[in-house]
Jmol script that loads the backbone (N, CA, C; Angstrom):
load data "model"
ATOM      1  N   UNK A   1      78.269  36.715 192.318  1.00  0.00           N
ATOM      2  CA  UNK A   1      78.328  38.093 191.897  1.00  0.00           C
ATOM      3  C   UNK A   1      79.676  38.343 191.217  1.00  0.00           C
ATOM      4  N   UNK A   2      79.382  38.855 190.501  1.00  0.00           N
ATOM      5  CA  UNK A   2      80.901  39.282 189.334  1.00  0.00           C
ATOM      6  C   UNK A   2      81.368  40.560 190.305  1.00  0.00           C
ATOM      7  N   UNK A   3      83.161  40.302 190.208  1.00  0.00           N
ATOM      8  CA  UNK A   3      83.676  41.182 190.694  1.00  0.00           C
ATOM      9  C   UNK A   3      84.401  42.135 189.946  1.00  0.00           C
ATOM     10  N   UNK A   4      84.356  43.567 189.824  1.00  0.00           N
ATOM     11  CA  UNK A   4      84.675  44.703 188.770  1.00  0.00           C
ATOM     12  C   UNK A   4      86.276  44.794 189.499  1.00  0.00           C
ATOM     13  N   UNK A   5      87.157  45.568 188.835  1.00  0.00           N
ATOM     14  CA  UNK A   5      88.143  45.564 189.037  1.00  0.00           C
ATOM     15  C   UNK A   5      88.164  47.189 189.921  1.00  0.00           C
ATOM     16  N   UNK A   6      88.684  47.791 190.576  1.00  0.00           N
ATOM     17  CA  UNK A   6      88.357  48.624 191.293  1.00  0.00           C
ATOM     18  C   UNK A   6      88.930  49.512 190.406  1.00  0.00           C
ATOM     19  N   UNK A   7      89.891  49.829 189.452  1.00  0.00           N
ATOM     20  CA  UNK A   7      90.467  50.954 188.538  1.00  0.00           C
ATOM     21  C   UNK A   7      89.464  50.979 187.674  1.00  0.00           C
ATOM     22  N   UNK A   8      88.568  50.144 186.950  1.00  0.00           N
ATOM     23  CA  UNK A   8      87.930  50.241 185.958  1.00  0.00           C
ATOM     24  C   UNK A   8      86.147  50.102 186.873  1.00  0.00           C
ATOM     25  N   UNK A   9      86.043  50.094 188.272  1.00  0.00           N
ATOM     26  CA  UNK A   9      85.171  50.934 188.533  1.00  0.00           C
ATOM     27  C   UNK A   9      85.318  52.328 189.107  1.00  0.00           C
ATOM     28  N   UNK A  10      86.552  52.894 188.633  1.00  0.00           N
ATOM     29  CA  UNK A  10      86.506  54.169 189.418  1.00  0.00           C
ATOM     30  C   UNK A  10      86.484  55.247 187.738  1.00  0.00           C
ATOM     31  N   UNK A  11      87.126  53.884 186.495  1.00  0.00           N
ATOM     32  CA  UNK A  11      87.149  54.827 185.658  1.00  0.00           C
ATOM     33  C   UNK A  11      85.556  55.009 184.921  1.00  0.00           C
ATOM     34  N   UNK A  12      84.546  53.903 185.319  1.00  0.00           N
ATOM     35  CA  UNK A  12      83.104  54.356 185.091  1.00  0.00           C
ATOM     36  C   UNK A  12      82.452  55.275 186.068  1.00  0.00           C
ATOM     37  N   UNK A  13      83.024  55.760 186.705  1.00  0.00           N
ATOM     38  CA  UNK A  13      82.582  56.591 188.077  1.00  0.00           C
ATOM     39  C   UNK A  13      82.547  58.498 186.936  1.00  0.00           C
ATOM     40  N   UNK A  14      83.774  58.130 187.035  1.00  0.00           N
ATOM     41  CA  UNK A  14      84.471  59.231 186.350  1.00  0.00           C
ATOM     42  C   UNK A  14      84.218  59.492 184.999  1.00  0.00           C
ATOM     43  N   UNK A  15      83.930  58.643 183.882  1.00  0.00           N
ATOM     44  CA  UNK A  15      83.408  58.395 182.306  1.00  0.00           C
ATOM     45  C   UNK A  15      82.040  59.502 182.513  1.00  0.00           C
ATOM     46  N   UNK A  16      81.609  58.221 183.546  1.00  0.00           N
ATOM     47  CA  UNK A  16      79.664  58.704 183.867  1.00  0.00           C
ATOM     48  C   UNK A  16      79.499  60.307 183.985  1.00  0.00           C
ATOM     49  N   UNK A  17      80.261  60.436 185.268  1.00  0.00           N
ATOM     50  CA  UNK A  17      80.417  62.107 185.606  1.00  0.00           C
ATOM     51  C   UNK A  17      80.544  62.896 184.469  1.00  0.00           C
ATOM     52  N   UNK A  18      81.862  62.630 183.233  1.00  0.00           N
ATOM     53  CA  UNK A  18      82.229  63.431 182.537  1.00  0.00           C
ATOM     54  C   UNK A  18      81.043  63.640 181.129  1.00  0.00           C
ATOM     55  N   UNK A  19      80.607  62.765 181.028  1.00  0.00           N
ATOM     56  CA  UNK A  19      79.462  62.534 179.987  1.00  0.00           C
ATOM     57  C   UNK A  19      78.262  62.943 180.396  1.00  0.00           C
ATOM     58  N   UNK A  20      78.242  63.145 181.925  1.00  0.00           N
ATOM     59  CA  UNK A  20      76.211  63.366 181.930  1.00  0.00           C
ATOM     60  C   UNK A  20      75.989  64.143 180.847  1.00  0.00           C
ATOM     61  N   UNK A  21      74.418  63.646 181.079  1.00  0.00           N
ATOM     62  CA  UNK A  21      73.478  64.154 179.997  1.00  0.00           C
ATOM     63  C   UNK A  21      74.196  65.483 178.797  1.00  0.00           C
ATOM     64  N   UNK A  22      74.989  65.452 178.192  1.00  0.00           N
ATOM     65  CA  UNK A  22      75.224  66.176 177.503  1.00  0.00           C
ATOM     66  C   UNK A  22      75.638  67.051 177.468  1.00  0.00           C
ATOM     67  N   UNK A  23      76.687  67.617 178.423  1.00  0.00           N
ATOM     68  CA  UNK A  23      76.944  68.920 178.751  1.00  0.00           C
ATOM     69  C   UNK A  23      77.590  70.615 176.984  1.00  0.00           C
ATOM     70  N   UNK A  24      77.640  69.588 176.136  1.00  0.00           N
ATOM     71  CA  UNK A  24      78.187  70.151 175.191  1.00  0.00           C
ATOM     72  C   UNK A  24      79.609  70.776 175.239  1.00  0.00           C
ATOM     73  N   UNK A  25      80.394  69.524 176.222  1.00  0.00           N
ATOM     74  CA  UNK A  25      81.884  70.157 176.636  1.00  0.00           C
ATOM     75  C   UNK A  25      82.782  69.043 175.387  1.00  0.00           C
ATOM     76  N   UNK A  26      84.217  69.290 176.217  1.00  0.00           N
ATOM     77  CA  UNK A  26      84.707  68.114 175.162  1.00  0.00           C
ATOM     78  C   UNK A  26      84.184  66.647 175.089  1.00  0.00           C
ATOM     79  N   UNK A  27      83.378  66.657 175.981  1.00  0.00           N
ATOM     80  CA  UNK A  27      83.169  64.643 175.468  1.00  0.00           C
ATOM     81  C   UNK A  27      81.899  64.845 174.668  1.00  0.00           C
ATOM     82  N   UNK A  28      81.354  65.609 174.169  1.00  0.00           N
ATOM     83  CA  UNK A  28      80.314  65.538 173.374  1.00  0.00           C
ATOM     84  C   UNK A  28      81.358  66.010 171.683  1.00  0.00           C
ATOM     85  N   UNK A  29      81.033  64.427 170.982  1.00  0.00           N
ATOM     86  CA  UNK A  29      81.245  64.152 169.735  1.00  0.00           C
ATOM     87  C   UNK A  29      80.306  65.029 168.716  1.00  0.00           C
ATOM     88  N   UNK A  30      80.706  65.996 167.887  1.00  0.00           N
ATOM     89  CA  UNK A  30      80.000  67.210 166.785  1.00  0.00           C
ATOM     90  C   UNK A  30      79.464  66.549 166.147  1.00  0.00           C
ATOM     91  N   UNK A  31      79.988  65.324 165.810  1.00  0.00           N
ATOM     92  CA  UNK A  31      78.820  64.989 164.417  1.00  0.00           C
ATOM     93  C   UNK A  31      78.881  63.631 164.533  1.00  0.00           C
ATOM     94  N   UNK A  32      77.905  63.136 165.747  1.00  0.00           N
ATOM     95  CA  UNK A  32      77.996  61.503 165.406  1.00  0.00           C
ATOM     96  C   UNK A  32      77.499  60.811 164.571  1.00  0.00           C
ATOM     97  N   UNK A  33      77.815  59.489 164.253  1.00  0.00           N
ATOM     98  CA  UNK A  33      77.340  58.935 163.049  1.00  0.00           C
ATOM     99  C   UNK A  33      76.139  58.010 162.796  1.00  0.00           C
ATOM    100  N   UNK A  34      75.550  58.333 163.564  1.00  0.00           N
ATOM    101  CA  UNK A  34      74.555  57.952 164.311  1.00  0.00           C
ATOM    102  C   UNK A  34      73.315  59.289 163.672  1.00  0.00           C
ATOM    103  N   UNK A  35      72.725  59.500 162.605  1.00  0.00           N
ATOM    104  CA  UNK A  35      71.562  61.018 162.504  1.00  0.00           C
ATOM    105  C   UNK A  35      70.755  60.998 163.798  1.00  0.00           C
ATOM    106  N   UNK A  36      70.902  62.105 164.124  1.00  0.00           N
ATOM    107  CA  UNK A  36      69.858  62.365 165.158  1.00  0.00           C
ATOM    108  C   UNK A  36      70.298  62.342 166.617  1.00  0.00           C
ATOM    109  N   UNK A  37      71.214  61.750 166.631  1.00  0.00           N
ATOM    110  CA  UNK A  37      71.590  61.226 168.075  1.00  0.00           C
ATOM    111  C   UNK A  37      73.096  61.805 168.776  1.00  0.00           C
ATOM    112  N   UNK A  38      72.603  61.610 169.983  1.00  0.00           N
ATOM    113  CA  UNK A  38      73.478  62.588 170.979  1.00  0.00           C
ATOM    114  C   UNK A  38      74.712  61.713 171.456  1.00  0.00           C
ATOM    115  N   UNK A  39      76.520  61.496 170.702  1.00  0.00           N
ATOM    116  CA  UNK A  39      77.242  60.979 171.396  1.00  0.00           C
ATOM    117  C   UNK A  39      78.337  61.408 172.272  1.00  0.00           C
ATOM    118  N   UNK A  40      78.549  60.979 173.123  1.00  0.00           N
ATOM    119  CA  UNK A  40      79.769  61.547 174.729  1.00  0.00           C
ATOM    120  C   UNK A  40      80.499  60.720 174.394  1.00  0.00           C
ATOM    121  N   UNK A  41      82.097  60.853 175.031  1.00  0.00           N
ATOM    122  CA  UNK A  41      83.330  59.899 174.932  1.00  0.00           C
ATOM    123  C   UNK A  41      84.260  60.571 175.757  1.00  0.00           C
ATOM    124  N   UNK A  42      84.420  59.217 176.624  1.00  0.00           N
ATOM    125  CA  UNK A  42      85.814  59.678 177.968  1.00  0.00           C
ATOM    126  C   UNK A  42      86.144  58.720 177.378  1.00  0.00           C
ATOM    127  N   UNK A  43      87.872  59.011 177.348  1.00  0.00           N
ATOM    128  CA  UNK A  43      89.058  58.241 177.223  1.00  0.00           C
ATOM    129  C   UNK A  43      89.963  58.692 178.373  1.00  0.00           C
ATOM    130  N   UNK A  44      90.476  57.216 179.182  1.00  0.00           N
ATOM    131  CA  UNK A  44      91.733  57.312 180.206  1.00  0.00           C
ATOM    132  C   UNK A  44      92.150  56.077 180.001  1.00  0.00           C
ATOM    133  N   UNK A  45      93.281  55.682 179.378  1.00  0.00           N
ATOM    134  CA  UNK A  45      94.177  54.747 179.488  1.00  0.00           C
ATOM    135  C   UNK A  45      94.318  53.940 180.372  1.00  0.00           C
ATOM    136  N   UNK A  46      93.815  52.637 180.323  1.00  0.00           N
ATOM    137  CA  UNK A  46      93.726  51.737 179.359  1.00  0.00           C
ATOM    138  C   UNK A  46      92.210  51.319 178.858  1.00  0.00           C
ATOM    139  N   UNK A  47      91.051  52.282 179.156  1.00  0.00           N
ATOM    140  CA  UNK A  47      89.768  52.279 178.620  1.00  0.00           C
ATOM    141  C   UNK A  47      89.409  53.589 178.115  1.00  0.00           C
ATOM    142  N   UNK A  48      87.776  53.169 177.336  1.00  0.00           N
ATOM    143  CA  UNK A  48      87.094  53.866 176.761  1.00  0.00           C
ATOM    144  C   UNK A  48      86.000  53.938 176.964  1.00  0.00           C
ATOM    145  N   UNK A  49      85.216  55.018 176.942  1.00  0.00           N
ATOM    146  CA  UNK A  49      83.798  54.847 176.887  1.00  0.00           C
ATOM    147  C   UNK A  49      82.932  55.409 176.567  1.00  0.00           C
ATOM    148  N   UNK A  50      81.753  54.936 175.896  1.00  0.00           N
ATOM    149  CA  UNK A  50      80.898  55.515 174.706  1.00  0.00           C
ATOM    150  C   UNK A  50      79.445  55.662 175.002  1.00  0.00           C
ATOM    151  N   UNK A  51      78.423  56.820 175.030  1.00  0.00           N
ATOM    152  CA  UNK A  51      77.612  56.515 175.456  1.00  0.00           C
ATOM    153  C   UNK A  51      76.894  57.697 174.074  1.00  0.00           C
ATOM    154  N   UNK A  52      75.330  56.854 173.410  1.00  0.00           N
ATOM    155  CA  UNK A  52      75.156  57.138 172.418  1.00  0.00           C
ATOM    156  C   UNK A  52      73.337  57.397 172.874  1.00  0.00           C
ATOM    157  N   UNK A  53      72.684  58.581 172.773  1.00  0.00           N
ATOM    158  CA  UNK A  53      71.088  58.318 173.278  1.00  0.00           C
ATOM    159  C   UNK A  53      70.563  58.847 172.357  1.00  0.00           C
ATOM    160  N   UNK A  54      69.765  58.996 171.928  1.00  0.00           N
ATOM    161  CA  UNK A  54      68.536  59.577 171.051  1.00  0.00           C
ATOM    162  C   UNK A  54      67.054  60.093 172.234  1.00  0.00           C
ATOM    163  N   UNK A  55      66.760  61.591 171.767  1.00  0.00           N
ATOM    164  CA  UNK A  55      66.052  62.027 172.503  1.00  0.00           C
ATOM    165  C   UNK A  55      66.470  62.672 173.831  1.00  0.00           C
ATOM    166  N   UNK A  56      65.332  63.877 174.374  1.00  0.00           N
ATOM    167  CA  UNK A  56      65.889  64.243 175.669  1.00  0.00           C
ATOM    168  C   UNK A  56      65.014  64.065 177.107  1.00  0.00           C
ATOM    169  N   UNK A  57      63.944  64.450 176.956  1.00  0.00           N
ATOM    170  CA  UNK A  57      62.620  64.062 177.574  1.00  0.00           C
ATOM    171  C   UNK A  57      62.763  62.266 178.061  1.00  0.00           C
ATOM    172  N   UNK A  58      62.089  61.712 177.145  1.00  0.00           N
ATOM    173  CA  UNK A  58      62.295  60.141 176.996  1.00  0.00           C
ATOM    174  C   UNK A  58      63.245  59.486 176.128  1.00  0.00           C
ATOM    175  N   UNK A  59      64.066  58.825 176.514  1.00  0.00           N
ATOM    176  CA  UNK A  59      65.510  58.884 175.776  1.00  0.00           C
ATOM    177  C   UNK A  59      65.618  57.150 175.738  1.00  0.00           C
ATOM    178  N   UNK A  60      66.230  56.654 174.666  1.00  0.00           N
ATOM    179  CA  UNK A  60      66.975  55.795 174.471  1.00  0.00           C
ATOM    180  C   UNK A  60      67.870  55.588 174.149  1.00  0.00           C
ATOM    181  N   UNK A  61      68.877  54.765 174.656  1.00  0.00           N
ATOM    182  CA  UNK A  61      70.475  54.910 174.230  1.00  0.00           C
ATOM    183  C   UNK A  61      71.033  53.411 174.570  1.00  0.00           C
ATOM    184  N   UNK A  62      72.410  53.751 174.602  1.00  0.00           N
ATOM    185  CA  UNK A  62      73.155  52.484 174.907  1.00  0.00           C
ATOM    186  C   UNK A  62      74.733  52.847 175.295  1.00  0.00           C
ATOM    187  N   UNK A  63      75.481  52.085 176.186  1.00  0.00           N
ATOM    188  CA  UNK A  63      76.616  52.664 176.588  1.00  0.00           C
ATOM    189  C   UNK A  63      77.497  51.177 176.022  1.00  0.00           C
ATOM    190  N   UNK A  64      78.866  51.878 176.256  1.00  0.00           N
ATOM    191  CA  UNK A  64      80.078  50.693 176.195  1.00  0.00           C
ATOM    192  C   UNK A  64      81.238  51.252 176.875  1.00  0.00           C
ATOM    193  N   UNK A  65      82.133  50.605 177.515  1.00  0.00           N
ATOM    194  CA  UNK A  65      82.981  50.964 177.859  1.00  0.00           C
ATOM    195  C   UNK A  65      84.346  49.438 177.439  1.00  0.00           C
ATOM    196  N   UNK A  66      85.318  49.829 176.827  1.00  0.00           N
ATOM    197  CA  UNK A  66      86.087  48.609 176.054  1.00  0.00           C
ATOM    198  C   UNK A  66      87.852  49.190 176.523  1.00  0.00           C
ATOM    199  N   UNK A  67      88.474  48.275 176.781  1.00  0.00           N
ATOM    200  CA  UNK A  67      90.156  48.427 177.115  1.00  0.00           C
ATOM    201  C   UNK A  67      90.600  48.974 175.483  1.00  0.00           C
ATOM    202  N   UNK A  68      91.136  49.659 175.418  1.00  0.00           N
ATOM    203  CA  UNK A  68      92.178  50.443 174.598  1.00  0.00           C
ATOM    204  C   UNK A  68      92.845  49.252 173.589  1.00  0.00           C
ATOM    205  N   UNK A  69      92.466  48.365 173.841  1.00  0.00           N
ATOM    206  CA  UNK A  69      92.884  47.414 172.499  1.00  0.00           C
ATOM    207  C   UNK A  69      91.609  47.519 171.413  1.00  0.00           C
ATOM    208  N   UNK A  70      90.684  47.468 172.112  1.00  0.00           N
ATOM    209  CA  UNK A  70      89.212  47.710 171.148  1.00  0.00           C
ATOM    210  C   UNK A  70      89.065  49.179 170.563  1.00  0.00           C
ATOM    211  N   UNK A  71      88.730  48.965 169.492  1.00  0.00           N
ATOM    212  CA  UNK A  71      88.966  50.853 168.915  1.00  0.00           C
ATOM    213  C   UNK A  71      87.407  50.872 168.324  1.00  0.00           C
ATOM    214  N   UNK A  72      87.654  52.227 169.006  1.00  0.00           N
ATOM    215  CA  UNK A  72      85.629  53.255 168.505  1.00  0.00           C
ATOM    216  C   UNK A  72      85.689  53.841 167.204  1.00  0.00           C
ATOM    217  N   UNK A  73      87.175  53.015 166.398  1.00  0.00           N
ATOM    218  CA  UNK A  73      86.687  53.764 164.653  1.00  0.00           C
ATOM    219  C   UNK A  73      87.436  55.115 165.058  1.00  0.00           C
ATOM    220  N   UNK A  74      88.462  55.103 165.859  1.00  0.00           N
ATOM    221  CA  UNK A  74      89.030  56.456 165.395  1.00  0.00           C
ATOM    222  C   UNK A  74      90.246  56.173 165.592  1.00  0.00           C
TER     223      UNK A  74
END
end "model"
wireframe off; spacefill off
backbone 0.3
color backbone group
């Protein structure tokens, strides 16, 4: 079993929380680049994390979460 680092499972604890489903607060991105689709973004030093879905009902999406050396294009 792979072992997570306990800071970078507390900062997906916290990403997750701040992103649910869409709250339309600050982690929801205005105009993603993505047509159609719904993107969230928590940033806390020394990670990131991105979570991108299409649809609300039945949804498909995809998440990432990358250390602060990897950049989301901004």
């Amino acid at each position: 079993m792979v072992s997570i680092p306990h800071e970078l499972a507390a900062f997906l604890v916290e990403a997750k929380r701040r992103t649910y489903a869409g709250l339309d607060d600050d982690a929801t991105v205005a105009a993603p680049p993505l047509r159609g689709s719904k993107q969230l973004e928590h940033r806390a030093a020394p990670y990131a994390y991105r979570d991108i879905y299409f649809g609300i009902g039945f949804f498909v999406g995809r998440r990432a979460c990358l250390g602060m050396s990897a950049s989301f294009g901004r």
